[in-house]
C-alpha positions in Angstrom: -42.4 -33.7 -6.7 -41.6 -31.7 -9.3 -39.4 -33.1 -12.7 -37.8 -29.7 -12.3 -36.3 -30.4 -9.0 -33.5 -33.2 -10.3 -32.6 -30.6 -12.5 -28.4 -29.3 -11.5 -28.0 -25.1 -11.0 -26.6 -23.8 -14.0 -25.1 -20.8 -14.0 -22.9 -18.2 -15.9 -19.0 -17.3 -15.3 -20.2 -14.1 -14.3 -23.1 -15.2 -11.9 -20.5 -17.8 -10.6 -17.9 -15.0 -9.8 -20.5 -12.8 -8.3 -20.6 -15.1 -5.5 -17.5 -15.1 -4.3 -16.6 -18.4 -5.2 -13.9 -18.0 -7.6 -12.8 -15.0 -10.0 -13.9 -14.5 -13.3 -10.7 -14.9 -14.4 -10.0 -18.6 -12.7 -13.5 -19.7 -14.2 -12.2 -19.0 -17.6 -8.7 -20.5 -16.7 -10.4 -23.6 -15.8 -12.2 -24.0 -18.1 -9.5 -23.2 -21.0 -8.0 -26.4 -19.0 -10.7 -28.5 -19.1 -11.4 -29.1 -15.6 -15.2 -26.8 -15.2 -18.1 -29.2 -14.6 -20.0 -27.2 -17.6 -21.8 -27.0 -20.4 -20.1 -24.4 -23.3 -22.8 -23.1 -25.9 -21.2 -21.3 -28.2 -19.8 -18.3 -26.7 -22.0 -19.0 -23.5 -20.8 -21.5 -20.7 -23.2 -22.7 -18.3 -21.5 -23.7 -15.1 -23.6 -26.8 -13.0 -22.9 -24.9 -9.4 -23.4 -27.3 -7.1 -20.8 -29.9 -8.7 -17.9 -27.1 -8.9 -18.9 -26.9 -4.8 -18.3 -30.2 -4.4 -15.0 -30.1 -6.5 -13.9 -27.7 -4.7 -14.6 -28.8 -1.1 -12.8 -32.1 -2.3 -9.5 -30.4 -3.5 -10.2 -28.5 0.2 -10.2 -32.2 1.5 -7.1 -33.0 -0.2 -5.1 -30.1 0.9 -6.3 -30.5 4.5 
């Protein structure tokens, strides 16, 4: 097994928004707010993609 494996998906705004997901636009929003599971590098944030899914499928959950 490879180290590389345990590793999350991190991912752009842009690469985020390209799937459909979420706009561009409510990425930045929420993460002007705080509330992004990411990692901001200077004028770079690196989303981790698989723990905005489950964020969002909780809030999906909640609203059910």
């Amino acid at each position: 097994m490879s180290k590389c494996e345990n590793l999350p998906k991190m991912m752009t705004i842009r690469e985020v928004a390209r799937t459909g997901l979420l706009s561009e636009y409510a990425l930045r929003q929420l993460h002007k707010q705080g509330k992004l599971p990411c990692i901001a590098l200077k004028n770079k944030v690196l989303i981790n993609f698989d723990a905005l899914v489950a964020q969002l499928q909780q809030l999906k959950g909640v609203n059910s």
